[in-house]
TORFI-999204 format. One line per field, with one value per residue: residue number from 1; residue in one letter; x, y, z of N, C-alpha, C in turn. Coordinates in steps of 0.02 Angstrom, whole numbers, plus 50000, padded with zeros to 5 digits. Atoms other than C-alpha are relative to their C-alpha. Last residue first. Example, Ala and Ser with C-alpha at 12.3 -4.5 7.8 and 13.67 -1.06 7.14 Angstrom:
<rs>
n = 2,1
res = s,a
n_c1 = 49958,50045
n_c2 = 49941,49941
n_c3 = 49997,50000
ca_c1 = 50684,50615
ca_c2 = 49947,49775
ca_c3 = 50357,50390
c_c1 = 49961,50045
c_c2 = 50055,50060
c_c3 = 50037,50000
</rs>
This chain:
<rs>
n = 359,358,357,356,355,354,353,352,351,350,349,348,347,346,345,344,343,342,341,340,339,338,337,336,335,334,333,332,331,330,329,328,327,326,325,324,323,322,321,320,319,318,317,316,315,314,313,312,311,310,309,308,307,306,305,304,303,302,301,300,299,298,297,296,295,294,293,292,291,290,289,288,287,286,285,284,283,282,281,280,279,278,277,276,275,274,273,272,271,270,269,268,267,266,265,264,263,262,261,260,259,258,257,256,255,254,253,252,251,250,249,248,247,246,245,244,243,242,241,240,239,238,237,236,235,234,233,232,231,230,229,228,227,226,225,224,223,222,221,220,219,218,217,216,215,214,213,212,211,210,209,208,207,206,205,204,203,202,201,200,199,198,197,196,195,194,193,192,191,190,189,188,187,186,185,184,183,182,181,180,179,178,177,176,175,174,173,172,171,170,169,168,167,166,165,164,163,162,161,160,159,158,157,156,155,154,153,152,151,150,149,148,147,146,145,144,143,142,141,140,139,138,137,136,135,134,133,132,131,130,129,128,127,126,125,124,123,122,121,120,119,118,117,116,115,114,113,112,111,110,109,108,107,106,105,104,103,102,101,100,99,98,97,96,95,94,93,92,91,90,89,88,87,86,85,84,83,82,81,80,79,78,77,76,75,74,73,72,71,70,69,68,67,66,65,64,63,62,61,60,59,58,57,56,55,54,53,52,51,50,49,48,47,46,45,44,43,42,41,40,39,38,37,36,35,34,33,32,31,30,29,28,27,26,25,24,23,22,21,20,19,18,17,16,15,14,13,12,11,10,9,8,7,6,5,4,3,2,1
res = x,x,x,x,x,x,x,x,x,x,x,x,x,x,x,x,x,x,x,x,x,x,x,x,x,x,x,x,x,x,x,x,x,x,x,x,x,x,x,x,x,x,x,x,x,x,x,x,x,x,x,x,x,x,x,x,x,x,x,x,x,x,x,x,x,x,x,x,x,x,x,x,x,x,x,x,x,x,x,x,x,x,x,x,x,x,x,x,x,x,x,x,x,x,x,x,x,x,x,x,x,x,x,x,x,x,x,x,x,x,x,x,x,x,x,x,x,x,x,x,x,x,x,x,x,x,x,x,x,x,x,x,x,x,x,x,x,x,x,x,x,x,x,x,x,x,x,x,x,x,x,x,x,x,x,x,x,x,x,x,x,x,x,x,x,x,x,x,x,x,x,x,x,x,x,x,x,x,x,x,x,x,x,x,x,x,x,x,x,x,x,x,x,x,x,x,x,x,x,x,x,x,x,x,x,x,x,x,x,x,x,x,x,x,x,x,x,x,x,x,x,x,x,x,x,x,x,x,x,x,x,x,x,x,x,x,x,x,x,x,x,x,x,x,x,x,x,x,x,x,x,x,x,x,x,x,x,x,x,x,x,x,x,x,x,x,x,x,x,x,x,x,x,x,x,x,x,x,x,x,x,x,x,x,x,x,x,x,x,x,x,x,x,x,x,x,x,x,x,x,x,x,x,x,x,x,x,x,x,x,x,x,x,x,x,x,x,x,x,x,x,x,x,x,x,x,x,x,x,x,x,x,x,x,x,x,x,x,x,x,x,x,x,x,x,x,x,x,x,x,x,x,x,x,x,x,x,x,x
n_c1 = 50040,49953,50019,50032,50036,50036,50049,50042,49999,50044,49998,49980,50059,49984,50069,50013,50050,50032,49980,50033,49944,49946,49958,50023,49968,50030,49986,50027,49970,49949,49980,49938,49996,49975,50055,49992,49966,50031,49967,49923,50041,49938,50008,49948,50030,49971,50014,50026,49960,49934,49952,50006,50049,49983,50024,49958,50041,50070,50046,50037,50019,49998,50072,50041,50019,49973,49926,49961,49978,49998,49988,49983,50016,49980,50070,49975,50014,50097,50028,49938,49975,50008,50059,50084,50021,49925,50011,49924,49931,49948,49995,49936,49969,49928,49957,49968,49950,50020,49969,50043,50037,49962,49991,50021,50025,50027,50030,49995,50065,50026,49952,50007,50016,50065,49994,50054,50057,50058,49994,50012,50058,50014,49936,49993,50026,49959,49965,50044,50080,50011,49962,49931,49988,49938,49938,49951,49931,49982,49940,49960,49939,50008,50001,50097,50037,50056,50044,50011,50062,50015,50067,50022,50059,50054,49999,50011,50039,50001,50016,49940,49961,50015,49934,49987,49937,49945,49938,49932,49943,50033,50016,49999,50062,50056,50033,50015,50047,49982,50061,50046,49995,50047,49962,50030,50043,49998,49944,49944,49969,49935,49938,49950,49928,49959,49941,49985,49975,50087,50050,50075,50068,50071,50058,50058,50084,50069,50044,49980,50036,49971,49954,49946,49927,49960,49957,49948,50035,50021,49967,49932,49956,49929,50047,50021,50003,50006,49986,50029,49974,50027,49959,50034,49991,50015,50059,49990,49918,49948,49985,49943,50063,49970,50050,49971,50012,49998,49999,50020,49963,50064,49951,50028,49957,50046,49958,49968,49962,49926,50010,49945,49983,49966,49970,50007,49950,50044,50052,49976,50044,50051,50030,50073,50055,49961,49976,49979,50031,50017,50023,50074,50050,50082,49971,49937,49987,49961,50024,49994,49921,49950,49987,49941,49999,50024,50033,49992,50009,49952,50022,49928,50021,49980,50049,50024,50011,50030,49988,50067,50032,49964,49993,50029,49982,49988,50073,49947,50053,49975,49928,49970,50003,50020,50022,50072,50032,50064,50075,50035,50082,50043,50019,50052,50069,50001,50052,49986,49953,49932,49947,49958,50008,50048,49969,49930,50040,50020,49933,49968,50034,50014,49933,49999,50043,49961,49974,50017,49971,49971,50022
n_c2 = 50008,49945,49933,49995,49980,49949,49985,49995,49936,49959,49917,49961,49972,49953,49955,49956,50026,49963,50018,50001,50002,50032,50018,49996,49990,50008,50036,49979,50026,49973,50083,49990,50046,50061,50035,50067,49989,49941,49945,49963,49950,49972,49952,49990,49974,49923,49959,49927,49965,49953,50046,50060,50052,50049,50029,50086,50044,49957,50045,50007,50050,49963,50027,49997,49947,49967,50007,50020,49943,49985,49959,49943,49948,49943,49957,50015,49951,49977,49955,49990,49933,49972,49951,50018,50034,50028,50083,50045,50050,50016,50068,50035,50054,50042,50025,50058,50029,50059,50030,50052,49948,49955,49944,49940,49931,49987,49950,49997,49954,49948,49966,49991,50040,49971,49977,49981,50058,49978,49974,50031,50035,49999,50021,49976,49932,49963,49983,50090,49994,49961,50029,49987,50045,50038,49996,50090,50013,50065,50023,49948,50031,50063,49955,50026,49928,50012,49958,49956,49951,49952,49971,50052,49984,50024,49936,49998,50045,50085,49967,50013,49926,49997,49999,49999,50023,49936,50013,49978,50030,50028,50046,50029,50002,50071,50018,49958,49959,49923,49961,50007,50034,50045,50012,50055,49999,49967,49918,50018,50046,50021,49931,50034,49962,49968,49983,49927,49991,49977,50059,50007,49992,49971,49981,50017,49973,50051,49983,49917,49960,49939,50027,50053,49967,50053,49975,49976,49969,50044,50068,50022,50033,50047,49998,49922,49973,49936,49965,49938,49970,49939,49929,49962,49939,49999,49992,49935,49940,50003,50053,50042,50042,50070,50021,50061,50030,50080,50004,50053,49993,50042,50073,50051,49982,49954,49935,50013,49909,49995,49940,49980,49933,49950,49922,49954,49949,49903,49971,50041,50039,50018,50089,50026,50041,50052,49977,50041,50023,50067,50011,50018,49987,49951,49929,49970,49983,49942,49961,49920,49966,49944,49925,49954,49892,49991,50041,50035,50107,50070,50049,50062,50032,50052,50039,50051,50048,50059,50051,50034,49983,50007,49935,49979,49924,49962,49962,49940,49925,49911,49977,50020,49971,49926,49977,49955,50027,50025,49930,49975,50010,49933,49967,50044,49974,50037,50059,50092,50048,50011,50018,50044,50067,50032,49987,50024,50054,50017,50015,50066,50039,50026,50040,50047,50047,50004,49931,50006,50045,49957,50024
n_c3 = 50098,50042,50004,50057,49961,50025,50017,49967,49985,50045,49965,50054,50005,50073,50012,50055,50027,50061,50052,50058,50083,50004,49959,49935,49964,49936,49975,49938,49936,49945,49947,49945,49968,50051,50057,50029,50090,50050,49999,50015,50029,50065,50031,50008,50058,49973,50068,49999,50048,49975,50053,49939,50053,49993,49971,50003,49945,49979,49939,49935,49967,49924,49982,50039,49997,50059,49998,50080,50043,50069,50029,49990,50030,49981,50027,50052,50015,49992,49980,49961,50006,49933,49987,50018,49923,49980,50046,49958,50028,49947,49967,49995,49947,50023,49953,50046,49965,49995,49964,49960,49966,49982,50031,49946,50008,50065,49950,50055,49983,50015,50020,50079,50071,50030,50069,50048,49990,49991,49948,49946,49994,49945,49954,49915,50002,49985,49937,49943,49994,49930,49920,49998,49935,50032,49965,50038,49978,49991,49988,50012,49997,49970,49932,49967,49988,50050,49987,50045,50020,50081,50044,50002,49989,50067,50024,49933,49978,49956,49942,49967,49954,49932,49976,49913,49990,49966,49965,50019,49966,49943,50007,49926,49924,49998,50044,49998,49989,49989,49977,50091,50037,50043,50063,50020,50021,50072,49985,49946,49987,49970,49982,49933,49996,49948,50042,50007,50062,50043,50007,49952,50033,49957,50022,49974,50013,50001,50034,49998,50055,50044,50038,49956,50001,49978,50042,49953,49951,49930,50019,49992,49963,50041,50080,50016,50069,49996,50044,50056,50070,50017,50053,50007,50027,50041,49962,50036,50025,50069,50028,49958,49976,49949,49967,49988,49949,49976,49916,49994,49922,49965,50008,50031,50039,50037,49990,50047,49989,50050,50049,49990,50041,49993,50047,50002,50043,49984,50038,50026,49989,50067,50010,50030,49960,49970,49961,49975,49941,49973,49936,49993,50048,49946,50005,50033,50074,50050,50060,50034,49973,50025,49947,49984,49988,49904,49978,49944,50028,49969,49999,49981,49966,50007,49939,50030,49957,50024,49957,49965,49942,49937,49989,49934,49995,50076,50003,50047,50016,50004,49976,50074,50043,50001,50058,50020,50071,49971,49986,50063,49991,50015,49940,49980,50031,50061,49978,49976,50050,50002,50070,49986,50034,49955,49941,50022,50025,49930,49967,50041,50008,49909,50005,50037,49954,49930,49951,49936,49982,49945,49934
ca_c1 = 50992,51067,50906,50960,51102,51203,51287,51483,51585,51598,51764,51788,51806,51946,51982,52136,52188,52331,52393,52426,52472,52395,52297,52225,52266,52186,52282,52210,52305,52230,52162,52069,51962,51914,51926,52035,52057,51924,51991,51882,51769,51793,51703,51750,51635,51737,51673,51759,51802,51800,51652,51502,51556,51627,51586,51683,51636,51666,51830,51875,51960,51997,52058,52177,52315,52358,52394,52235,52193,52096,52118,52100,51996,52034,51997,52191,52138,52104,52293,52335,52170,52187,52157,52254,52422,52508,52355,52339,52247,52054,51976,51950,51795,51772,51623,51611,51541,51515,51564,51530,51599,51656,51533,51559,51530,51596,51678,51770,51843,51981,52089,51932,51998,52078,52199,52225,52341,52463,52621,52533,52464,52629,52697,52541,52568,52662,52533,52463,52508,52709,52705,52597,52408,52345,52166,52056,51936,51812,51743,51601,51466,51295,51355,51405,51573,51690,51855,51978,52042,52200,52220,52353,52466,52638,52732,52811,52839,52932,52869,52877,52694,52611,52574,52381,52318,52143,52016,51856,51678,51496,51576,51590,51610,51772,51882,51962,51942,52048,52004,52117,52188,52174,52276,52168,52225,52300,52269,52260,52137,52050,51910,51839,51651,51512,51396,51263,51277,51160,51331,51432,51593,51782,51922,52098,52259,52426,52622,52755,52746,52890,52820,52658,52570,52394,52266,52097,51921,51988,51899,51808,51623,51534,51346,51469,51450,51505,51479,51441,51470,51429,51488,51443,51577,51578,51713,51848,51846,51684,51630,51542,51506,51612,51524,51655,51564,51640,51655,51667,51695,51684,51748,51695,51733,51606,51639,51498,51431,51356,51204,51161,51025,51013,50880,50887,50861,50788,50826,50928,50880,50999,51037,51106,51242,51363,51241,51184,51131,51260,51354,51472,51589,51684,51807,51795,51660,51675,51525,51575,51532,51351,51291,51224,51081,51103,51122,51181,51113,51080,51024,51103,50977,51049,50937,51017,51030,51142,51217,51253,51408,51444,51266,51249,51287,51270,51187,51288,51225,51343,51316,51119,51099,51224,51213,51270,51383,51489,51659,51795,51915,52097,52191,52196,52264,52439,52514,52678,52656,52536,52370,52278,52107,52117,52292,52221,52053,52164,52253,52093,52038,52147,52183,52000,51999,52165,52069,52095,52131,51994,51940
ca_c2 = 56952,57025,56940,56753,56758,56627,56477,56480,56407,56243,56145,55950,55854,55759,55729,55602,55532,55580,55488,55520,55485,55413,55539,55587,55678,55667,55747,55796,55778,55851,55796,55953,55949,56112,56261,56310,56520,56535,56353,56226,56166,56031,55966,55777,55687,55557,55386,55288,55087,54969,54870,54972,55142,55302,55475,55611,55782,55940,55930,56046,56049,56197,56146,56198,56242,56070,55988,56007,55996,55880,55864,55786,55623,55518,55354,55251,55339,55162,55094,54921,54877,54689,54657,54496,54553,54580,54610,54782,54898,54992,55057,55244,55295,55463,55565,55703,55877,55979,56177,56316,56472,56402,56264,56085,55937,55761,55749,55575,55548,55423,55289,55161,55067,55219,55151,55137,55075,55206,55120,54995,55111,55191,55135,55182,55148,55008,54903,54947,55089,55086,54898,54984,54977,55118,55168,55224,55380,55440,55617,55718,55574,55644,55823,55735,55853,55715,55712,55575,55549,55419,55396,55329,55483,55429,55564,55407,55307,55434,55508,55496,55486,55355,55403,55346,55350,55382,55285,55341,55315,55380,55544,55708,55760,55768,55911,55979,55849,55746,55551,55404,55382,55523,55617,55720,55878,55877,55823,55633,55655,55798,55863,55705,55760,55661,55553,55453,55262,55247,55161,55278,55224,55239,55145,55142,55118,55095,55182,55162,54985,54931,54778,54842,55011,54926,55095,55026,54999,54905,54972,55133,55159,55300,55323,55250,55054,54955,54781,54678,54511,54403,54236,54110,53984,53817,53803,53695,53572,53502,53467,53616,53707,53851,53968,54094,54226,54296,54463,54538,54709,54758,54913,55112,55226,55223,55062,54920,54887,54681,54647,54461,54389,54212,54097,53915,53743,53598,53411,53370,53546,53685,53739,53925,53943,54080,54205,54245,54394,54427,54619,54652,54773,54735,54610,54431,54384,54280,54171,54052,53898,53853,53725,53548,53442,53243,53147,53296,53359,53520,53688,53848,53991,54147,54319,54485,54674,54790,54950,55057,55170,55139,55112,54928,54835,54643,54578,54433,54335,54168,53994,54001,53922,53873,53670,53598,53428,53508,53538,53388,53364,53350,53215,53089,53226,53224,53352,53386,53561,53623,53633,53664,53727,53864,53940,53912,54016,54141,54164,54169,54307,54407,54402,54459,54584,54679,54659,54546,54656,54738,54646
ca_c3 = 52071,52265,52355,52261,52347,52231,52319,52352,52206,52255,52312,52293,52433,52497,52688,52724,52904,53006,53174,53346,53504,53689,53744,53598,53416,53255,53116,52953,52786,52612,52470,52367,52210,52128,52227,52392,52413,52566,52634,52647,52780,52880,53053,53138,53227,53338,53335,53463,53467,53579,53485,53589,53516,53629,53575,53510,53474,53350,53342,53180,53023,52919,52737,52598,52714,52751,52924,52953,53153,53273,53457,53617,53602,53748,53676,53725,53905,53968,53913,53921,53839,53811,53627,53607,53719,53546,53438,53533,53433,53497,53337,53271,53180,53070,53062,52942,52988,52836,52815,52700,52655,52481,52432,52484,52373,52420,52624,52593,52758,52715,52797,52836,52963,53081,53219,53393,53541,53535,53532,53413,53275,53249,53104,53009,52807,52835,52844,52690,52590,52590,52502,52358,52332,52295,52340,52198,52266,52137,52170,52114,52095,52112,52056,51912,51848,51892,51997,52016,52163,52183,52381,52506,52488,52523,52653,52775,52625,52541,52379,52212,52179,52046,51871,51836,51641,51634,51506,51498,51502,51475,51351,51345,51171,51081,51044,51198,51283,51196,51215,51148,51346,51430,51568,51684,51769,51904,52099,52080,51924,51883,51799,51720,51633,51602,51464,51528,51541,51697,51785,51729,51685,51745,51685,51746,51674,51739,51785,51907,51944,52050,52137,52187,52117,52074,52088,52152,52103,51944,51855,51931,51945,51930,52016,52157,52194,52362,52311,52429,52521,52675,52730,52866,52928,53043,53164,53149,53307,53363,53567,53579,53412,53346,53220,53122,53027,52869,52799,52605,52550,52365,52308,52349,52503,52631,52692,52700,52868,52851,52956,53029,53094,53133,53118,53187,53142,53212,53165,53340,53425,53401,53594,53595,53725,53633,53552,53372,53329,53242,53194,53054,53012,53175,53066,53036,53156,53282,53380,53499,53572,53500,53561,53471,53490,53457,53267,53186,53043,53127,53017,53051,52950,52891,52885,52798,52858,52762,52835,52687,52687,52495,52410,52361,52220,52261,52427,52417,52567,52580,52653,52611,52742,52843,52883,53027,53044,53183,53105,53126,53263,53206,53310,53140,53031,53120,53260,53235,53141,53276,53283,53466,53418,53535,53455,53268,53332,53414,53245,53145,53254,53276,53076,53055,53188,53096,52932,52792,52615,52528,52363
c_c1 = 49957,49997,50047,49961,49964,49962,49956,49907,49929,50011,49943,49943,50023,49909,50015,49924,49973,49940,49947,49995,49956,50047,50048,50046,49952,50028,49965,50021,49953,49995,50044,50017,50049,50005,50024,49930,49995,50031,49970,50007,50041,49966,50041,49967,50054,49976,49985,49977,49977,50024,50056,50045,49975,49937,49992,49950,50026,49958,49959,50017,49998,49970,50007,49935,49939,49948,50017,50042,50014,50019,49977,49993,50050,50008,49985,49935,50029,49990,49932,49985,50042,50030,49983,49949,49910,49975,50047,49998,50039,50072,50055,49979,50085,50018,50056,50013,50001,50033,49952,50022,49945,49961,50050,50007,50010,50022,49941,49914,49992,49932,49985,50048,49989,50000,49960,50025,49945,49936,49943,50036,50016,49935,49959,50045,49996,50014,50070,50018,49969,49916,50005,50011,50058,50039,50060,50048,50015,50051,49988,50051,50061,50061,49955,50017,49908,49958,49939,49918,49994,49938,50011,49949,49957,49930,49951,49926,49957,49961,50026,50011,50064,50055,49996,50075,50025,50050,50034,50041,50053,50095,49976,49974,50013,49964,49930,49949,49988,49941,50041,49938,49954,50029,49935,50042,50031,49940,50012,50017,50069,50001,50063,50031,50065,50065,50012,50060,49994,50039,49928,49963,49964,49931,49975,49949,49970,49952,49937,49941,49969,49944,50042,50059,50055,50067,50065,50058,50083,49966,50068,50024,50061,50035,50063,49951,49991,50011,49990,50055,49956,50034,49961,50029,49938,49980,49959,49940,49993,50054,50034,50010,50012,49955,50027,49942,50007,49992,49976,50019,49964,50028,49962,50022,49973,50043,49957,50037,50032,50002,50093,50009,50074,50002,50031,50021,50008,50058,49986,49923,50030,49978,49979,50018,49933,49944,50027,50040,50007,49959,49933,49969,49943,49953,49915,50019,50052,49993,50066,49981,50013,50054,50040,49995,50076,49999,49979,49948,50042,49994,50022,49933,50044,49953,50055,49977,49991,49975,49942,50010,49938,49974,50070,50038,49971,50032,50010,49936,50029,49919,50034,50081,49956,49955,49986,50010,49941,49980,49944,49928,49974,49926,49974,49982,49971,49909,49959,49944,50011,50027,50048,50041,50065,49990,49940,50012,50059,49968,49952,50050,49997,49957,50018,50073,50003,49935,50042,50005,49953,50038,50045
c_c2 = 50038,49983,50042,50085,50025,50004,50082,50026,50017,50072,50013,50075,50046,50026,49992,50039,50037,49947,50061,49990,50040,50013,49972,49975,49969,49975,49991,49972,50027,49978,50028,49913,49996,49936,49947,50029,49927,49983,50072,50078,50030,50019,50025,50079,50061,50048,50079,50027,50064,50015,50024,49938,49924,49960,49929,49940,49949,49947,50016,49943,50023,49958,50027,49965,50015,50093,50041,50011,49978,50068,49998,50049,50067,50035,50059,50070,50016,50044,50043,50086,50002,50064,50029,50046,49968,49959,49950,49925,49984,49970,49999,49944,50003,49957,49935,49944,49905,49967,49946,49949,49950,50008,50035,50057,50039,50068,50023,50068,50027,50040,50081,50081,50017,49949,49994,50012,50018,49983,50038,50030,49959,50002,49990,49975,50038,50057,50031,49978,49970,50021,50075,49993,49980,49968,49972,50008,49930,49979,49897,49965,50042,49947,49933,50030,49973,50098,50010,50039,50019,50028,50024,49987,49901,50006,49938,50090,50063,49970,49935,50053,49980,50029,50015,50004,50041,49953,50043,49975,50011,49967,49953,49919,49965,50016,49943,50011,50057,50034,50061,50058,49988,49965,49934,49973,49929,49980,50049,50081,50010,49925,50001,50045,49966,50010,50068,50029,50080,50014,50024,49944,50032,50040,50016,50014,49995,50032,49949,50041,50070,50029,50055,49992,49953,50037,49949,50039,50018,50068,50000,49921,50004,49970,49971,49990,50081,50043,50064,50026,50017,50044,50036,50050,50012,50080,50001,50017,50061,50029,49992,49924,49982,49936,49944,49976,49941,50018,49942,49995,49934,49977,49952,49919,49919,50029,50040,50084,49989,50084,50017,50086,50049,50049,50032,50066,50064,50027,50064,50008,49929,49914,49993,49941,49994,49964,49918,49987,49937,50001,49934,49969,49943,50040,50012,50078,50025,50003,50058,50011,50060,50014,50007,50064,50025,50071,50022,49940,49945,49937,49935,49955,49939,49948,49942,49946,49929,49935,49950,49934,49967,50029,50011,50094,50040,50062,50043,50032,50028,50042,50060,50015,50063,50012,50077,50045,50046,49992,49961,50045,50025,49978,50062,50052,49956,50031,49964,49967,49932,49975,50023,49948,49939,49905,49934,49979,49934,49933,49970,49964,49934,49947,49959,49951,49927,49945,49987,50050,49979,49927,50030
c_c3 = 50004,49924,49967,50030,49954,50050,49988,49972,50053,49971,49965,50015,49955,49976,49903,50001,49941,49952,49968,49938,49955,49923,49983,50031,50057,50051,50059,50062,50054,50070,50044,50044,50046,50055,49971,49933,49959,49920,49958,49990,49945,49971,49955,49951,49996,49930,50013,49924,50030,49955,50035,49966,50047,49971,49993,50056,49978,50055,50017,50044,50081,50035,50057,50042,49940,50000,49932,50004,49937,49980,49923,49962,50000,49950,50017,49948,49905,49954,50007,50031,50055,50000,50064,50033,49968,50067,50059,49985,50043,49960,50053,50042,50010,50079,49986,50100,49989,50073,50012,50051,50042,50055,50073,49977,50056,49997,49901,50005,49914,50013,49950,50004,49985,49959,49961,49941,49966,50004,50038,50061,50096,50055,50076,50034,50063,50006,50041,50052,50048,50010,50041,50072,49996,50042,49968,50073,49996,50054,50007,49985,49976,50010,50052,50065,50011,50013,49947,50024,49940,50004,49942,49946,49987,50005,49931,49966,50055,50035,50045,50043,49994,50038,50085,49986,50075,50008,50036,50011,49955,50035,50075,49969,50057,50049,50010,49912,49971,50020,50004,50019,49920,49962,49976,49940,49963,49963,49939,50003,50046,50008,50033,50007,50047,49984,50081,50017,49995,49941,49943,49998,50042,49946,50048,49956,50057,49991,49993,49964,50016,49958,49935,49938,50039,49997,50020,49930,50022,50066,49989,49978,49954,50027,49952,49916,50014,49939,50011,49971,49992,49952,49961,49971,49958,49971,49901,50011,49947,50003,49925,49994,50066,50041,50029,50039,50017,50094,49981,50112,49994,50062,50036,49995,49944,49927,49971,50015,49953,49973,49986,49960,50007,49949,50020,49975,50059,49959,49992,49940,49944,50001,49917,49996,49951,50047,50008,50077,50042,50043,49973,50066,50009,49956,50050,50030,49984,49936,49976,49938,50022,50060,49994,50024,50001,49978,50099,50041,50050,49974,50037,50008,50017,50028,49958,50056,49956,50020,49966,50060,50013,50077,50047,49987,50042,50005,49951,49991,49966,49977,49989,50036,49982,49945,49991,49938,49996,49926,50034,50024,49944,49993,49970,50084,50049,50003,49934,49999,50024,49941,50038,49945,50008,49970,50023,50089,49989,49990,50076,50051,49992,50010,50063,50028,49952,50052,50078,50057,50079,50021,50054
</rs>
């Protein structure tokens, strides 16, 4: 499960703040929820396609003895959008439908979200929750790579879902360590063990991403994140001098033949938790630049254009290198006004497509 996100935490906390807890104050001055009914209280819309946007339908029911009105509406994170608006009337008896749609990453694992629903007059608010399952053709078990607390080494599995038998051409960059499986004897098989050794490296230089590499041309690349105290919020330092930073941490570019080129887009979010989201600086979305940082790719700016969440989504062009093949992970840094940070590409290399007039 992905950790809480930066809107999530804002969230909560503001919520806390408005509600007027404290450590002193007792159970008898805590207002209780509105007496309405979500249902169904969660949408699990299962295995899903990573990158799908996923519409579902709630309905808020009132068992209230008078009409209630709606407050506010927060959602956990800016993955999902509410129709719901501050000032609806729900009728004493009545109901009404809300629509909600739940943005699943584009990287695999399951993502969950929650919608807070404040009433007027109640205290906690009442909650709405959403869940998937972002599935590649192969999946990964666990979906990540656990590297907390000193651990240095760890399995993973990875199946096909349709059970058919496949290749693992890399893993994290090399080649593939197996558990009870020699490739150079044994058939391909539907699943494998891989044994994961994790970088030594410093924080500031830790890759965020295990890749393994397949030979389905429907599922090239796996990416496992790892999840180790320099991964996670310590991974960007400098998020809040610059008032932005990238939620999903990889551009995941599949297949590209030699000679070719994909353009990839890649969000950044407003960040200032400190003043609660007030942009300090305008020109925080000022776009300037993109470059690779590695010599196995050729990254572009190919455009940038502001979101309605205060964010930007800045389309991003990569192509690899004449001499890259095979599976590449390599650094890109996006640059604006106010700073910058790096962000991963990986994509595994073709050989460039046969001209079928020189056969």
């Amino acid at each position: 499960m992905r950790p809480p996100s930066h809107a999530f935490l804002i969230a909560a906390a503001a919520w806390v703040l408005s509600a007027g807890w404290t450590g002193a104050q007792s159970q008898q001055q805590v207002v209780p929820p509105a007496p309405v009914a979500v249902e169904p209280p969660q949408i699990d819309f299962g295995k899903v396609k990573p990158g799908s946007k996923l519409p579902g339908t709630f309905r808020l029911r009132n068992l209230a003895p008078s009409a209630v009105t709606v407050k506010a509406v927060t959602p956990s994170c800016k993955c999902t959008d509410i129709s719901l608006a501050p000032g609806t009337v729900i009728p004493v008896g009545g109901s009404v439908e809300v629509a909600a749609t739940l943005a699943v990453p584009t990287t695999p694992g399951e993502k969950d979200a929650k919608v807070f629903i404040t009433f007027e007059g109640f205290g906690a608010p009442t909650m709405a929750m959403l869940k998937a399952d972002a599935t590649l053709p192969i999946r990964a078990t666990p979906s990540f790579v656990d590297a907390l607390k000193g651990t240095l080494t760890g399995v993973v599995q990875v199946s096909s879902e349709d059970q058919q038998p496949f290749r693992v051409l890399s893993a994290g960059g090399v080649a593939p360590i197996f558990v009870n499986f020699d490739p150079a004897s044994d058939a391909p098989r539907s699943t494998y063990i891989l044994r994961w050794n994790f970088p030594n490296a410093p924080c500031e230089k830790m890759p965020l991403w295990w890749v393994v590499e397949t030979d389905r041309p429907d599922c090239p690349l796996i990416p496992l994140r790892f999840r180790h105290e320099c991964t996670g919020m310590r991974a960007d330092p400098g998020k809040e001098a610059r008032f932005w930073f990238i939620p999903e941490p990889l551009l995941l570019a599949n297949r590209v033949a030699v000679g070719s080129s994909v353009v990839l887009p890649l969000v950044i979010e407003h960040y200032n938790p400190k003043s609660k989201g007030a942009v300090m600086r305008a020109d925080w979305s000022q776009v300037k630049s993109v470059q690779s940082l590695s010599p196995d790719l050729v990254a572009t700016l190919e455009g940038a254009k502001p979101g309605a969440k205060n964010d930007v989504e800045v389309q991003v062009r990569v192509a690899p290198a004449p001499s890259a093949r095979g599976a590449i992970y390599a650094p890109i840094e996006i640059t604006t006004a106010t700073g910058s940070a790096v962000v991963a590409v990986s994509m595994q290399v073709a050989e460039p497509a046969a001209d079928p007039a020189k056969q």
